[in-house]
N, C-alpha and C positions, 0 to 999 in steps of 0.2 A: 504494500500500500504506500502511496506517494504522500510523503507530510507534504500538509498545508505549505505554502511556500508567504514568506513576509519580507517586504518592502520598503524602505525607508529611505530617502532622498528630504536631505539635508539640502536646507531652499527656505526662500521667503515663499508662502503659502497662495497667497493674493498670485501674482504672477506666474507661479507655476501652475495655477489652476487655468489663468487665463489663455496658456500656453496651452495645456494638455484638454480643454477641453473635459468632454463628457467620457465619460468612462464604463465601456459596456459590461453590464452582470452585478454593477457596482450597488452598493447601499451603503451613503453616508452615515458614521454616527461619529460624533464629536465634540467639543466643546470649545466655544469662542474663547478668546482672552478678554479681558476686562481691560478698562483703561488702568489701572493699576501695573497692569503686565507690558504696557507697551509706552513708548516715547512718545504720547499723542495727549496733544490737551483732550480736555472733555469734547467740545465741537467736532474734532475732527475726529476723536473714537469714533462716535457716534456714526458718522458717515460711511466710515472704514467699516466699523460694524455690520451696518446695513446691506452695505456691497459685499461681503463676507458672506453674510447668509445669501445672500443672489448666487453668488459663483457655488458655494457647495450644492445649492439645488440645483446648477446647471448643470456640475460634474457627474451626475446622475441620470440613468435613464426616464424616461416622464412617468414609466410605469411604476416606477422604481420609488423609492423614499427616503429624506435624509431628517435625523434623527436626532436634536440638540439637546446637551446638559449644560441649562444654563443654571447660575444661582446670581439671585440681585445682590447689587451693589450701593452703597449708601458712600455717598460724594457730596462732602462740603454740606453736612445735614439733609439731606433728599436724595431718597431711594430714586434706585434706579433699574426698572421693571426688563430685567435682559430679557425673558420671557416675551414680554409684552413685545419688545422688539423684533423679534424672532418670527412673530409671528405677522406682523406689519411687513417687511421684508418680503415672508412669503408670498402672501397674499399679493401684493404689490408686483408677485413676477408670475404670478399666477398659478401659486400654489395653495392646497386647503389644507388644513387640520385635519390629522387621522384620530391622533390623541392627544392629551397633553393629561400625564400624570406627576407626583410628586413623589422623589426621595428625599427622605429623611437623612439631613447630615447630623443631628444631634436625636437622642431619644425624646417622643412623642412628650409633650408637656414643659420641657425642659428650659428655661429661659438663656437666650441669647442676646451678645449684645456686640451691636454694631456689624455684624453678619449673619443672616439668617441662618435658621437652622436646616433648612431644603433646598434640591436645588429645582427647577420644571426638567421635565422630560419632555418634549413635544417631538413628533412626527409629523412633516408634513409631504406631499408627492402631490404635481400636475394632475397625473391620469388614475393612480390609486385609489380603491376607496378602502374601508377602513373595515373589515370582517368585522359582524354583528356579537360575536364574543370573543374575547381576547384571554391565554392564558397570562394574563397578566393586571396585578392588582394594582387600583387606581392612587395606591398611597404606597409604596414599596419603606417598610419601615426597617430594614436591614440595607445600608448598600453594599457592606462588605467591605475586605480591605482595602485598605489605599494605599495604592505602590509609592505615592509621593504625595507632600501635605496639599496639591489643589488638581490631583488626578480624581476621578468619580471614583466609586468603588467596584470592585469587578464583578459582586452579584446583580449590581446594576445594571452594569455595562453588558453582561450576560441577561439580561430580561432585553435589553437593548437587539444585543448582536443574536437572541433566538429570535424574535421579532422578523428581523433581517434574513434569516435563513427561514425560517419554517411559515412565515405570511407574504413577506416580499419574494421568494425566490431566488436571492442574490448569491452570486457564487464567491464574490469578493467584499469585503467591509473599506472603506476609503475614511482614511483618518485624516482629514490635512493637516491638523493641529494636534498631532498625536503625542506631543508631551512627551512622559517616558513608556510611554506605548501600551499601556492597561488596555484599551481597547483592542490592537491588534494580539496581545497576546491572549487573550477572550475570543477572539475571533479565529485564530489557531486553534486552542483547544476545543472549540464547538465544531473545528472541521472545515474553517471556511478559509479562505486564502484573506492578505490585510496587505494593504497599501499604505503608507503615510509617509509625511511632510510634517519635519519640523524642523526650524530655525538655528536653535540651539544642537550644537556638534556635540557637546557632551551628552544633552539629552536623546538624537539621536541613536548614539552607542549605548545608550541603556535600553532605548524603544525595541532595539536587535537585540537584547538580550532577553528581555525581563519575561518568565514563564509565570504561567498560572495554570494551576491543577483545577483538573472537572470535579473535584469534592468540592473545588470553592465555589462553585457556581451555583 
């Protein structure tokens, strides 16, 4: 049996997508960076952001779905609804909501302060519509471990990447912001082939390494 095969090119994300285009069998799932993570006042996140979500739903075929974990951001006293954006974006390039559910980064009840305790999971696809029951609960209160302190966690990311394979059809997971790779390595272990793009060289070389076992899942 041939292992999954994983992909990683080391690149600015934006451009390389704009280069490569749609990517056939693909199913995005992935997570934006926050203005905190990049060298961009608030305005121009915001724009960057916007055109972010455009290019990963291009990268994808129409039938197909891309997948985001976002969690809001509080900037200068006022939240800041990434969710809400994620989904403005889509709509706007003419795509719909399949779902949008919540994981839990802190346990149910528990107070937080000055970052929430969830992040959204939204799906959204062109031509897709969204199966009338989903094995998948609308509040996910485990996300599982976290390979690094603002990677999702990989039972998450595994409700994510079964999604992808067993509703979608996709034969590969596309990461463009894949961090130190929790999603491609969830995407391997489910049996799927993983692509990603990320920026950082060190992060990179850990995207290539980092395994996850199917008990974690």
């Amino acid at each position: 049996m041939i292992a999954p095969r994983r992909d990683v090119y080391c690149a600015d994300s934006i451009p390389w997508m704009e280069t490569r285009g749609q990517i056939p069998g693909a199913c995005a799932v992935t997570s934006l960076p926050d203005v905190s993570e990049v060298n961009m006042a608030l305005t121009v996140w915001r724009a960057w952001f916007l055109n972010a979500v455009r290019l990963v739903i291009d990268s994808v075929p129409d039938e197909s779905a891309a997948l985001f974990f976002q969690s809001d951001i509080k900037q200068d006293g006022v939240w800041i609804d990434k969710g809400a954006m994620v989904i403005r974006s889509a709509e706007d390039s003419g795509a719909q909501v399949l779902f949008h559910k919540v994981v839990c980064r802190r346990p149910p009840g528990m107070l937080t302060y000055g970052r929430p305790g969830y992040t959204h999971l939204i799906a959204v696809s062109r031509a897709m519509k969204c199966p009338d029951v989903l094995p998948m609960p609308d509040v996910i209160t485990d996300m599982g471990r976290q390979p690094w302190v603002r990677a999702m966690g990989v039972r998450a990311a595994g409700d994510a990447v079964r999604f992808a394979k067993d509703q979608v059809g996709a034969s590969v997971v596309f990461d463009p912001f894949c961090g130190v790779g929790t999603v491609l390595a969830v995407a391997n272990a489910l049996g799927l082939d993983a692509l990603g793009v990320e920026k950082s060289r060190k992060r990179c070389e850990q995207s290539r390494l980092l395994a996850v076992s199917a008990a974690e899942l």
